[in-house]
N, C-alpha and C positions, 0 to 999 in steps of 0.2 A: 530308600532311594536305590535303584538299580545302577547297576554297575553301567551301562551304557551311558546314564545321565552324567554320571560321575566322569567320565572321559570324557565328554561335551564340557564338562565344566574344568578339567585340568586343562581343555585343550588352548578355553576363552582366557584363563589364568594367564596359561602362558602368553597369549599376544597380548592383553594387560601387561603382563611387566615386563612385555618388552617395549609396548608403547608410554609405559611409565619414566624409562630412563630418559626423551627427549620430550613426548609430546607436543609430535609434528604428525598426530594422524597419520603416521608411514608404515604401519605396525603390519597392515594388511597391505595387498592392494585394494586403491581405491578408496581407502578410510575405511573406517569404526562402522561407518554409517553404512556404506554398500554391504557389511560383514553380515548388517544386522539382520536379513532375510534369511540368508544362509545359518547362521546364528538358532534364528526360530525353527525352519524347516529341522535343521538337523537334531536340536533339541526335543522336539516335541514327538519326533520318530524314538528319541530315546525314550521318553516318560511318559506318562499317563497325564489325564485331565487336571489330577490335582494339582501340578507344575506350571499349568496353563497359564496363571496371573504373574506367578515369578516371572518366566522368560518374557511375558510381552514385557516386562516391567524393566528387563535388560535388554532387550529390543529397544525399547523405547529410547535408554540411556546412551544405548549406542550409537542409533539416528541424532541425537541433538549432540553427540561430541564435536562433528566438524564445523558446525554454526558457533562457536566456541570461541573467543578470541585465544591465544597462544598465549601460553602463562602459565599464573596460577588458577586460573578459572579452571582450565586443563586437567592440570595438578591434582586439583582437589574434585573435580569429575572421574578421573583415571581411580584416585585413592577412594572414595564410594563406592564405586563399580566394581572394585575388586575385593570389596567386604561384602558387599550385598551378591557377587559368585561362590564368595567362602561359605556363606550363612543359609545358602541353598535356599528351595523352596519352602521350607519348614518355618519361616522368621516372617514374621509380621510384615507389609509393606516398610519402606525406610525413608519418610521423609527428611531433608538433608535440617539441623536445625540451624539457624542463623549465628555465623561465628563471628566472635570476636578478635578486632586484630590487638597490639600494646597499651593503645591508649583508647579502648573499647569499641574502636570504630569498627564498622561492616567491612570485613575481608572481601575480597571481589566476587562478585556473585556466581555461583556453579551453577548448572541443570541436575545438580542431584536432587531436585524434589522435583516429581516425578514430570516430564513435560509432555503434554497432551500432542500430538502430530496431529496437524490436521487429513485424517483420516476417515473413512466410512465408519469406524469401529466407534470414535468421536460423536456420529450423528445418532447411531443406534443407541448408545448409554443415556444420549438426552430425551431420545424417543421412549425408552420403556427405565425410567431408573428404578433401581431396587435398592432396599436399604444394607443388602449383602453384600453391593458393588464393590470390589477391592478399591483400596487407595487411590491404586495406578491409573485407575480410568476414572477419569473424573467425569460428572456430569456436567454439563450447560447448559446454555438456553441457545442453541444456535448464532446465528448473527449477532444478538445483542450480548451474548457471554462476551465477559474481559480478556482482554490480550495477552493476559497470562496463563492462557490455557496452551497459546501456541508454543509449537516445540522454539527452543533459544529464549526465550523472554519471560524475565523473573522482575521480581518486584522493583530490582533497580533500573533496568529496563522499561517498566512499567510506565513506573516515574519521569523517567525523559521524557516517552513516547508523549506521556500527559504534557507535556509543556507544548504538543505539537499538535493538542487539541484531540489524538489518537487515544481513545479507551477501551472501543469495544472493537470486535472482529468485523462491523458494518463501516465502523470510522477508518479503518484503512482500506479496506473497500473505494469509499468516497473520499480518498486523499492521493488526489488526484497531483502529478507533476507540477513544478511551477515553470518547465521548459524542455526542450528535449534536446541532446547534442546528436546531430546526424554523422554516426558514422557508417553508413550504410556503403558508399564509396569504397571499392577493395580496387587495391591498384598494385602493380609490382612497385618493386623498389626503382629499378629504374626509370620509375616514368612518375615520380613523385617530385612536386615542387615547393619551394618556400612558399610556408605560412596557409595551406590548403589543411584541410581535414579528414585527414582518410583514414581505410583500415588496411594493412599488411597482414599476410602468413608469410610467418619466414621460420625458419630452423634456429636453432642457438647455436652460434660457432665457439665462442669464447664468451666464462665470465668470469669477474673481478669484483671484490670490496678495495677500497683506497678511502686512505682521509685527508680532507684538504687541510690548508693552514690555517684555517680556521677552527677546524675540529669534526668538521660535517661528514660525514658518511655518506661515498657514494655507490652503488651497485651498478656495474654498468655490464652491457653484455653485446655484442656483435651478432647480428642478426645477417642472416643471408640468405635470397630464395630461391639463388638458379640464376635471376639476372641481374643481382648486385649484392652489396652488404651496404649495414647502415648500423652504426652506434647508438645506444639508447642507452640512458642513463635515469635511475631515478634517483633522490635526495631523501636523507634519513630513511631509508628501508633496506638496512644489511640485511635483513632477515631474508631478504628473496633470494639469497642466496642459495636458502633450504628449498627455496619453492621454482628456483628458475633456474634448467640445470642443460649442459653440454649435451648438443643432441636432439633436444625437446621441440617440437613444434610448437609454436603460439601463436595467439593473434593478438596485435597491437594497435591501439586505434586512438589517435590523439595529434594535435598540428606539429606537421611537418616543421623544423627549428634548424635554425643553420649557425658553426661556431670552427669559426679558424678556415671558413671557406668550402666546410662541407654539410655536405644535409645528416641531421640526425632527430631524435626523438627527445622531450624531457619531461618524464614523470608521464609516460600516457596511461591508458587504459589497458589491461592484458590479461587474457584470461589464455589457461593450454587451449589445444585446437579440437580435442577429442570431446569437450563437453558441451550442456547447452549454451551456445551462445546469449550472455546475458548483459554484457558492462562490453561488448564491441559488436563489431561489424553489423549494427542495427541502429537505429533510432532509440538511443539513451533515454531513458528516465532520468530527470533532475531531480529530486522532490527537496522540498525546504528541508533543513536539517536543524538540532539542536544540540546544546553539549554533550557531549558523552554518543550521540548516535551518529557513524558513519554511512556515508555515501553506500557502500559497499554493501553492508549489513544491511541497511532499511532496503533495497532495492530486492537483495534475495527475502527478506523477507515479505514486504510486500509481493513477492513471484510466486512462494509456495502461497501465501493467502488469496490468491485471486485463481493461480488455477483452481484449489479447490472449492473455494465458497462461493466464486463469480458463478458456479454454476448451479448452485442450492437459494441463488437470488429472485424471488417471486418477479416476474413483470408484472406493471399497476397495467399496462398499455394490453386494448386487446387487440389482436391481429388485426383488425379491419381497419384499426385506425397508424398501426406500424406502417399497414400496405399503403394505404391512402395519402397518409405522411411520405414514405420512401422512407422508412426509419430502420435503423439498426435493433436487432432486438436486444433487451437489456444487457446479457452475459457477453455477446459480441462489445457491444461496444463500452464496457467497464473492464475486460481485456487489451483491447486496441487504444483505450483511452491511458492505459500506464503501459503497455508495451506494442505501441502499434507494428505493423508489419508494411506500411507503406503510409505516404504523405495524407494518402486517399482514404486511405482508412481511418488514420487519425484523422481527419476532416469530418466525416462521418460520425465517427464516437462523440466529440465534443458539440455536433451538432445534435445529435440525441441526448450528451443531458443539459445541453439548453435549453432544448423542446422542454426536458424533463422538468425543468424548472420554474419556469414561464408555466405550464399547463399544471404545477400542481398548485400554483401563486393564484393561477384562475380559477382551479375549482374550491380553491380557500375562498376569495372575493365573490364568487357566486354561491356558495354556502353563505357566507358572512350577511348577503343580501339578503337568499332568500330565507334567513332566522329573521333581519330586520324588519322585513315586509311582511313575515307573520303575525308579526304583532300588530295591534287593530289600532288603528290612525283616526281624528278628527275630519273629516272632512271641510272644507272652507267652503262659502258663497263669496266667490269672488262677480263683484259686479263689473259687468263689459265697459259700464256707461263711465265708472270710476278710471277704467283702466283706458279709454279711450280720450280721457282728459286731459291723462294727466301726459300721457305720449301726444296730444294734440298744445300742450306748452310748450313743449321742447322745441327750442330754436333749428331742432334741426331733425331729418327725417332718420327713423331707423334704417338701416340696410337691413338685406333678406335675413341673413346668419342671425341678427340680431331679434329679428322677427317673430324667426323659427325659435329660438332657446326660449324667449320671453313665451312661446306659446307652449314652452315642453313643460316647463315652470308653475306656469296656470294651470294646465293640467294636472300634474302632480298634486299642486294645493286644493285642487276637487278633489282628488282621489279619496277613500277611504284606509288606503295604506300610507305610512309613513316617508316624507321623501327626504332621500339620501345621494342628492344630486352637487355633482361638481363641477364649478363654473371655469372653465378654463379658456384662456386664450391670451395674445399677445400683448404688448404696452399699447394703449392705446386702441384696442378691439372694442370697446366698450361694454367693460362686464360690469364696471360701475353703473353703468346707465338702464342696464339691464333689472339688476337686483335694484335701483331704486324704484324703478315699475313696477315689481312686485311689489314692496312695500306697503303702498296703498291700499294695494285690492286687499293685502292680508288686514291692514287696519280698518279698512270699513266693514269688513268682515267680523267685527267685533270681538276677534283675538285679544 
């Protein structure tokens, strides 16, 4: 190993253990994850090709740190990463193996085995696999590979998403919101009323941890933007304390609340102001949720999987019938349909996979039919004279509708193809009266 790789690797050591003593992603700016480009470029200028699967393979570790919950999942990501820097490129890839905690249960799950990013590099392994492929890049089948190839999402993970019907990389694709909170609304602070829904930037002036008498932990902060200030508080989350600090700009988006006669915030939506807006100042994704999976988590994760696979998604639709319709083309609108960018848009998305729906429902029932009708039918001799008799008892005269079916009917039963016809209509439309006319003609027909 050269000595230049070797100083890339003292140098990663070192922001490891110094992200080891809190593990709050603060080690760098920006996180683990923004390092991780840098990371590769500057390594690979050290070493040669044969280093090449190492460093993606801590690239890779480094990208899934901030998707991480705060802990020991952390913990034991930071402690990986910093034996698999020790053990250089010379060591076998390093799948993490499943630990045990005191009374043999699964300790909280790491991304120490290896998490695939959904990446170009991702499509190419599945396009040409070879049996020399390292570890670290797993192959798949595209869309229909398991959700545990994406980067953050291990086998416990797995298992939730399963409770929510989510298996493969296509099934969250089509898992679609069950609502969306608009906060697309940006207003100053002083022009904010009770019980409305908006988004604010405001700066942090002052913040606090306190505990009530109850026990409850609140983090509260003073927000200000030039034309007023306004208190926000959230419940049970000391921890923002690491994450929301004097000074910082942020955006807050959640109903306006009033206590002791002044307007303030409780528990909204907040993300800083410098990133992409994703949980404020737009049209919210809701999506159903289940034990163990947050609001929070599923919505970025669903983000990174629809930028990059919404756009690897074959349209079934060919142009001439998108244009004819006024349709969205697919990728369009299974983006706008989990993160619209206007009302109009989501309008449009959900109308396209209606369409998508209804027309693949059609070409199933028009397949469906035409396998039925291939198969070779009895024809009937239906007699006029039979069927004019027995409509010339009836107390009472058919109407036209009634006329018309009773003649689509007799036709069919001439036919030489099988009929697979359904009689519908209102109480008292007479569809009884209808199929007893047929009746006859079939029975004198010698069926």
């Amino acid at each position: 190993m050269t000595n230049s790789l070797e100083r890339e690797k003292e140098k990663l050591s070192k922001i490891l253990c110094l992200e080891a003593e809190k593990c709050q992603d603060q080690a760098v700016i920006g996180g683990l994850a923004c390092y991780a480009d840098t990371w590769v470029r500057e390594a690979k200028a050290a070493s040669g090709p044969e280093a090449s699967d190492w460093i993606q393979e801590v690239a890779d570790r480094l990208r899934a740190y901030s998707s991480l919950p705060d802990g020991v999942a952390r913990q034991e990501a930071v402690t990986l990463l910093r034996r698999i820097v020790q053990a250089g490129p010379s060591r076998p890839p390093h799948p993490l193996p499943q630990q045990k905690g005191p009374q043999g249960t699964e300790k909280r799950e790491a991304t120490a085995r290896t998490p695939t990013e959904t990446e170009p590099t991702a499509t190419s392994s599945a396009a040409n696999p070879t049996p020399t492929a390292p570890a670290s890049s797993h192959t798949h089948k595209g869309l229909d590979s398991p959700v545990t190839v994406l980067r953050g999402v291990g086998p416990r993970q797995s298992q939730r998403l399963a409770k929510l019907d989510i298996h493969t990389i296509r099934d969250i694709l089509y898992f679609f919101p069950r609502r969306y909170d608009d906060y697309s609304k940006l207003k100053p602070i002083n022009r904010l009323e009770y019980g409305e829904e908006v988004t604010i930037i405001a700066r942090v002036r002052t913040t606090n941890v306190r505990k009530t008498r109850g026990g409850t932990k609140l983090f509260q902060a003073v927000l200000t933007d030039g034309t007023n200030s306004i208190k926000v508080t959230w419940f049970n989350q000391p921890y923002l304390a690491d994450k929301i600090k004097r000074g910082q700009q942020i955006v807050i988006s959640g109903k306006v609340d009033e206590y002791l006669g002044q307007l303030c915030f409780n528990s909204p939506q907040w993300e800083p102001l410098e990133q992409d807006l994703l949980h404020t100042a737009r049209l919210v994704p809701v999506y159903p949720l289940s034990e163990g999976i947050h609001a929070r988590w599923l919505r970025r994760l669903v983000k990174r999987t629809v930028d990059y696979w919404s756009k690897r998604l074959p349209d079934h639709l060919p142009d001439s019938v998108r244009q004819e319709e006024n349709l969205l083309d697919l990728e369009t609108a299974i983006v706008q349909a989990h993160f619209p960018d206007s009302q109009a848009l989501l309008k449009q998305a959900r109308y396209r996979m209606a369409f998508d729906e209804l027309f693949v429902l059609q070409i199933g029932l028009l397949r469906q039919r035409h396998m039925w009708r291939s198969e070779p039918g009895k024809p009937l001799t239906v007699d006029d004279a039979t069927l004019e008799r027995f409509v010339g008892s009836l107390a009472f005269e058919l109407t036209q509708a009634q006329q018309r079916t009773l003649e689509h009917i007799v036709s069919d039963l001439r036919s030489d193809r099988p009929m697979n016809r359904l009689l519908q209509g209102d109480v008292g439309s007479g569809k009884t009266v209808v199929a007893a006319a047929a009746m006859p003609s079939t029975v004198a027909s010698g069926v």
